[in-house]
Structures are given as structure tokens and as C-alpha cells.
N, C-alpha and C positions, 0 to 999 in steps of 0.2 A: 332441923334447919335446912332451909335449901337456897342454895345462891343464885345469882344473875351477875355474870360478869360482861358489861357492857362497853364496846368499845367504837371504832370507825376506821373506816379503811382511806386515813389520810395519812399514808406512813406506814409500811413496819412494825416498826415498834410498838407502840401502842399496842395494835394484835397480840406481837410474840407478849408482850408482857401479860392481858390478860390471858392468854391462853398457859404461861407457866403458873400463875393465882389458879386458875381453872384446875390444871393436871395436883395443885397440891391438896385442895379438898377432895378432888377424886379419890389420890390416894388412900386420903383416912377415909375412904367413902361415904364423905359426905356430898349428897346432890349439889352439882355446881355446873351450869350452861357459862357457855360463851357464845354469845350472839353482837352481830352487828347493828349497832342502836338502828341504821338508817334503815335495813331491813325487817323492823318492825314498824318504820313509816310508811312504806314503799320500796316495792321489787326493785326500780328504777333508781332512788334517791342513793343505794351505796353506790353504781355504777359512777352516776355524776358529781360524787362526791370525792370521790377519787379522782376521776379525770379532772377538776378544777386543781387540786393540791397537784397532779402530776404538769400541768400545765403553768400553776405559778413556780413551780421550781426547776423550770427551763433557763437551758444558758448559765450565767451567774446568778440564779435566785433574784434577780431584780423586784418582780413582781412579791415573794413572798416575801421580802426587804421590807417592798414598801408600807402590802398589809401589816405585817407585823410592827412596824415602827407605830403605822395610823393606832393599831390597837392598843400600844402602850399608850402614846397620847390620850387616846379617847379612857382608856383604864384610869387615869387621871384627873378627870373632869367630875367623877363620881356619881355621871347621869347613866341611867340604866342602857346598855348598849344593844344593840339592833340586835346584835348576835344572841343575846337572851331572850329577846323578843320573839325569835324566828323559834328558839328551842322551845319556848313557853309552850307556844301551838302544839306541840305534841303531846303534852302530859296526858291527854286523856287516852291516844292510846298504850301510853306506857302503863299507866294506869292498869288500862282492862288488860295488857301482856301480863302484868306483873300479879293481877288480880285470879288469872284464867290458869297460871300455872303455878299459882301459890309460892311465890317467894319472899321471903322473909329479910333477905339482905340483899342491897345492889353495890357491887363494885365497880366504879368507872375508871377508865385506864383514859381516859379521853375528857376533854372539855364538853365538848357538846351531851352527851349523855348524861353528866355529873347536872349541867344545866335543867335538862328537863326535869330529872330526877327533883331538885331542890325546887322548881317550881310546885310538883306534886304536894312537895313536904309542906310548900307554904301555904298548899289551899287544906292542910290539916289530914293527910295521908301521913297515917306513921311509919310508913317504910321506912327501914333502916336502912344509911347510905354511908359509904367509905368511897373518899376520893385516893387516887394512885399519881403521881406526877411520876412523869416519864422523861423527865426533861431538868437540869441540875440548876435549876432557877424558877419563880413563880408567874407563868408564861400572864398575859393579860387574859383577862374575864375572870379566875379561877375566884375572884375573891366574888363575884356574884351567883357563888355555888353556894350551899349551906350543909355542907357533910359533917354527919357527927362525929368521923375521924378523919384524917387525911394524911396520907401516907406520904412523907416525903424523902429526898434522899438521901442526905446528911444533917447534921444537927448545925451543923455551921450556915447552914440557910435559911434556919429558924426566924431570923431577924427580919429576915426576906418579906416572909408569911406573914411572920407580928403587923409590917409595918403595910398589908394588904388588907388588914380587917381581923385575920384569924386569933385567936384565944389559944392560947399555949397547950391548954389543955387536948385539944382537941387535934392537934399535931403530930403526929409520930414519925419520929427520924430512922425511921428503919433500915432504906434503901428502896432501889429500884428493885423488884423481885425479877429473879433467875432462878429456873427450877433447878434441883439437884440432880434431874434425870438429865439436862445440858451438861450440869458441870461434871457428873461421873462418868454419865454412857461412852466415855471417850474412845477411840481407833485411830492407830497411828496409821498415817496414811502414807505409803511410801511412793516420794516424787522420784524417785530413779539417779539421784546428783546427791554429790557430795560439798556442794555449796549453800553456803546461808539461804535459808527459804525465805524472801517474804510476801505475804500474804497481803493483798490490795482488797479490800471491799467496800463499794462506794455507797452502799446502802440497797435497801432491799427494790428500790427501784430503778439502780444503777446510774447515778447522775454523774458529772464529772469530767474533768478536759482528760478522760483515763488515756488514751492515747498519746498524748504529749506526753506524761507521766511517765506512763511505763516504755516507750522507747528512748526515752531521758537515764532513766533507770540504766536499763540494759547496756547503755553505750558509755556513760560513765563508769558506773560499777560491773568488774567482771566477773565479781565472785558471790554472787545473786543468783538464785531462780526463782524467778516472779512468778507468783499465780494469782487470777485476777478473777476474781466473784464478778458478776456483771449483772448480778440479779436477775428481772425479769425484760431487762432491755436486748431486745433481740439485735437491735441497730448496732448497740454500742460490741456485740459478743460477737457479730458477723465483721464490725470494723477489725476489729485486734485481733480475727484468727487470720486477719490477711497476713498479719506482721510474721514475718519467714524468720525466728530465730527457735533455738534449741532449748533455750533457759529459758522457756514459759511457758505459762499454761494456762489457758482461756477456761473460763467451766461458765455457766447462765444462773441460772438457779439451782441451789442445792438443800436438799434437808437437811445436812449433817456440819451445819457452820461450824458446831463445836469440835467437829475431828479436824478441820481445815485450821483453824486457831490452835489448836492443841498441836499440832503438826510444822507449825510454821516458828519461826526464830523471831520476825516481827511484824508486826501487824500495821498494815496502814490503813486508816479510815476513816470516811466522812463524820464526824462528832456527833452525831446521834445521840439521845442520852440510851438507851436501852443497848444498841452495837459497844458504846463504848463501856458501860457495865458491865454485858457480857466478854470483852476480853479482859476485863480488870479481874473478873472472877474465875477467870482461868490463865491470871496471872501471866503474859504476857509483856514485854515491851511493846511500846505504842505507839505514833509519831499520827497525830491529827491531822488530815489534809482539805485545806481551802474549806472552811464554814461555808455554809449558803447563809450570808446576813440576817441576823435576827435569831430563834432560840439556841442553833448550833455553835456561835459567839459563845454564848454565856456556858454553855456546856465545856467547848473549847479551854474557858477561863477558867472554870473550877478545876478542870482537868492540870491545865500547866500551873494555876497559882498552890494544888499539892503537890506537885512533881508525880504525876500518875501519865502525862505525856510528853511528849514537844511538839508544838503546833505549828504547821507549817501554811503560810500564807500564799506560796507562790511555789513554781515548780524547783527552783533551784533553792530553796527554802528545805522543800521536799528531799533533793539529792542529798543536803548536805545534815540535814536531820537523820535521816537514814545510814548514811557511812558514818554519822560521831554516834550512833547509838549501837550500830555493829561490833563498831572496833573498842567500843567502850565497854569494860564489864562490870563498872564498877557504878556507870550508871546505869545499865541493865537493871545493875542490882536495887540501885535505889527507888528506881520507878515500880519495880515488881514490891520491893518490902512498903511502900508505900502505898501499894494498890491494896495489898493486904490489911494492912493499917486502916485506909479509908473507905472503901468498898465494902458492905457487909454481904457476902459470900450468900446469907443462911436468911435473907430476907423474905425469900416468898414462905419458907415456914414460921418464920418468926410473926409474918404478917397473918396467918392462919392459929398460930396459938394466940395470938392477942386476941384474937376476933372466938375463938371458942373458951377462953379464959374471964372478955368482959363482954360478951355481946350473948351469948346464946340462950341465957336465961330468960334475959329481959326480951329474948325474940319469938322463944317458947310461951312468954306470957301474953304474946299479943291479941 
């Protein structure tokens, strides 16, 4: 068997999730790529493809509000959408990719790829394709994909999916996958204070009014040391080292999110669905801060309607989420046994046994 896990560089997450699916077939050493769907269209297309999503989620998300709202609407009309239209156009070379390096299974961590993919299938390509939702709701378009599994991330969203087109059978409430190499290879990392650590990250491309926040932080609460991930926003990481206090610590980009989360008392973060899985799975307190309208919402919602966060809408939302979860231990406790509860830990291997338990024969037969 050899895989193709296919994703796009609108987001983070997306990435980190196929690249932990990736690292778990490595390890049984079975052949598995992660490639960027757009970089098998064109050199150019991941570039632009990115800079469009880094540019609708400026400010308040305004712009991704809007698309996103239009696409539920339009996901409701049940006319074939422009967005699959534009994906269609690529099958043929996914096609010869997928033809030229013989792979037998495509995982998509992303909508657009799962798109093309299920265009292929329907002009009578038997590629075998599994979708991944990375997001705690069934975002618009997924239902004009046609994956023979589709990995989603609790079963309590089943309903979600049924009532999209999808057949029960072809569902699986796994989870979001996080490798086991995030949630072991852990290193305490030592911040130098003997105050509660918390841990700010605004997503992996650092959006966020993080300056209001975190001098809000500091000058109400005194028994805090803030450390603030800032991603790959140079802007946002050059504003906050101006701020002259002792209890903080600025970093940009890091490879080792999971010693930063493992290290920290509590964690505050943009609602991402893959960010907020990975501190669920390394069992953390958690307090959600300001969604960007539209899929971070519904992430948000799953997240507070089990008690796995507190979601904070505003900055003083923020302070005050923050010190009742500090000084609280008893709901510390209940959000950490809850994360445990609802979160499956052991998802991206569990999504690799399923898949060499009922797929590998029928892939071998092809």
C-alpha cells in the first residue's frame, strides 16, 4: 500500500494534521507523502492560496464571516458550487500525480483536495479516498465530496453529517488525529518564576488583538507569566517585545508546541479545531479566545457545550475566564477529565488500523 496525504496551506492545521496521519504510516513503514494539493497544480497556486485565507482573516475575520456564511447558504440550495467547479479542473492532473507515483489511497485533511479527488472517482477512477475533518462541525461543500470513509471528530456530530448527504456507514467518529510522537516526546521547559504559566497562541499565523490581551492580563493578574506564541507574524512578535515587563515571554514560531502546552498551567487559544485537540490531548485547562466568525464558532460550541473550555468573547471575558479557572481546581479538574472523556487521544493510530484492518486488501486487489 502507498499513501497520498493531501492537504492546503489555508491554516495550520490542516498541514500539522496530515503530516501527524503521515508520520503514523511512516512508522509502521508503510509508504505515505504529504504534499500540498495546490503544489501539484502549480508552483504559484499554494503561495496565493495562502495569502487569500491570510488576508480574509485580518482584523475581526470580517471577510472570512462573510465567505463562510455565503457558503452555508449557497451549501443549501443544493446546486453544485463554483468551489467544486474550480476543483473539478484539476482531476486530470491529480490523476497523472497519483497515476506516476502509484498510490493506492488519498487522505484529504482539506476540502479542496477531497474535491478533486471525488471528481476523479466520479469519471470512474477507483482511487480509494478517506476524508479527515479538522474542524468540530461539517464545514459547507464537504457533502459534494464522495469519500469511501470520512473521518470525523466525535460521534455526537454524526447527525451533523446524516443530515449533509453522508450514509452512516461511511463515517467514522474517531477524532481529529494527533500523533503520539506530539503527545509523548514531551520537555519541561523551564520559564525561570514561580507563578502560574499561561500559555497564549493565536494560531499558527498569529491573528488576534494579542496586545490588548496580554497587557490586560499582566496588569490585572499578578501572579501570571504569560508566554505568547506569535506564530509566523513578525509584526505581531516585534509589537509585544516592546512591552517592558518581567512576566513574559514573546517566542514567533516554534517546533515544539507540545513542550510549551505541556509546560504551561493554562492555555489560551484561538479555537482552531486541530490547536484545540492538540491541548485536549495533552490534557490541559483551556479558555477559547474571540472566534474569527464562522467554523471557529462551532468549534468554540462543541468545545463549551462538553465542558472541555470557557470561551471567551471579549477581553474582559478573557481576564475573567482566566482567574475563575486559575483559582478553580475543581474545574480544572472537570474540563481536564472531560477532555479525556471526549477527545480520543489514540486517533491518528486508530485511523491507520481501520484503514489496514478494511482497506488494504481491497487496495492490493486493484
Amino acid at each position: 500500500m502507498k499513501v497520498l496525504v493531501l492537504s492546503c496551506n489555508t491554516g495550520g492545521g490542516h498541514n500539522a494534521c496530515g503530516r501527524y496521519i503521515t508520520k503514523e504510516f511512516t512508522k509502521r513503514g508503510i509508504p505515505c507523502s504529504f504534499v500540498d494539493y495546490f503544489s501539484i497544480i502549480s508552483d504559484k497556486s499554494s503561495i496565493r492560496a495562502e495569502k487569500i485565507y491570510l488576508e480574509s482573516t485580518k482584523g475581526n475575520g470580517t471577510v472570512f464571516k462573510s465567505f463562510y456564511k455565503l457558503g452555508e447558504l449557497y451549501s443549501k440550495t443544493g446546486i453544485t458550487s463554483p468551489v467544486y467547479v474550480l476543483n473539478k479542473l484539476t482531476k486530470e492532473k491529480i490523476s497523472k500525480y497519483i497515476e506516476e507515483n502509484n498510490y493506492d489511497l488519498v487522505i484529504a485533511v482539506h476540502l479542496f483536495p477531497a474535491m478533486a479527488v471525488s471528481a476523479l472517482k466520479k469519471s470512474g477512477n477507483p482511487i480509494k479516498l478517506i476524508n479527515v475533518a479538522t474542524d468540530y462541525t461539517c464545514i459547507p461543500f464537504w457533502e459534494e465530496t464522495t469519500p469511501d470513509y470520512f473521518v470525523i471528530p466525535h460521534s455526537d456530530l454524526e447527525i451533523e453529517f446524516l443530515n449533509k448527504g453522508f450514509s452512516k456507514e461511511v463515517l467514522l467518529p474517531l477524532g481529529i488525529p494527533v500523533s503520539k510522537e506530539f503527545q509523548e516526546s514531551l520537555n519541561k521547559i523551564d520559564f525561570h518564576t514561580n507563578k502560574k504559566v499561561v500559555l497564549i497562541t493565536s494560531g499558527s499565523m498569529g491573528f488576534g488583538k494579542m496586545k490588548d490581551i496580554v497587557t490586560s492580563l499582566l496588569e490585572v493578574l499578578d501572579n501570571i507569566f504569560v508566554v505568547i506564541i506569535c506564530g509566523s507574524n513578525e509584526n505581531l512578535y516585534n509589537e509585544l517585545s516592546s512591552i517592558n515587563n518581567p512576566n513574559m515571554l514573546v517566542k514567533g514560531f516554534v517546533n515544539n508546541m507540545n513542550d510549551y502546552i505541556y509546560s504551561s498551567d493554562l492555555v489560551l487559544t484561538k479555537p482552531g479545531g486541530l490547536t484545540s485537540t492538540e491541548v485536549a490531548v495533552l490534557n490541559k485547562p483551556m479558555v477559547h479566545i474571540m472566534p474569527i466568525p464562522g467554523v471557529e464558532n462551532y468549534n468554540a460550541k462543541f468545545f463549551s457545550i462538553h465542558d472541555l473550555s470557557l470561551v471567551s468573547n471579549s477581553i474582559e471575558e478573557i481576564i475573567s475566564n482566566t482567574k475563575k479557572i486559575l483559582e478553580d481546581k475543581l474545574l480544572q479538574k472537570e474540563i481536564m477529565t472531560n477532555q479525556r472523556k471526549i477527545i480520543n487521544k489514540n486517533a491518528s493510530s486508530d485511523l491507520v488500523d481501520f484503514i489496514l484492518n478494511n482497506l488494504e486488501v481491497s487496495v492490493k486487489e486493484k
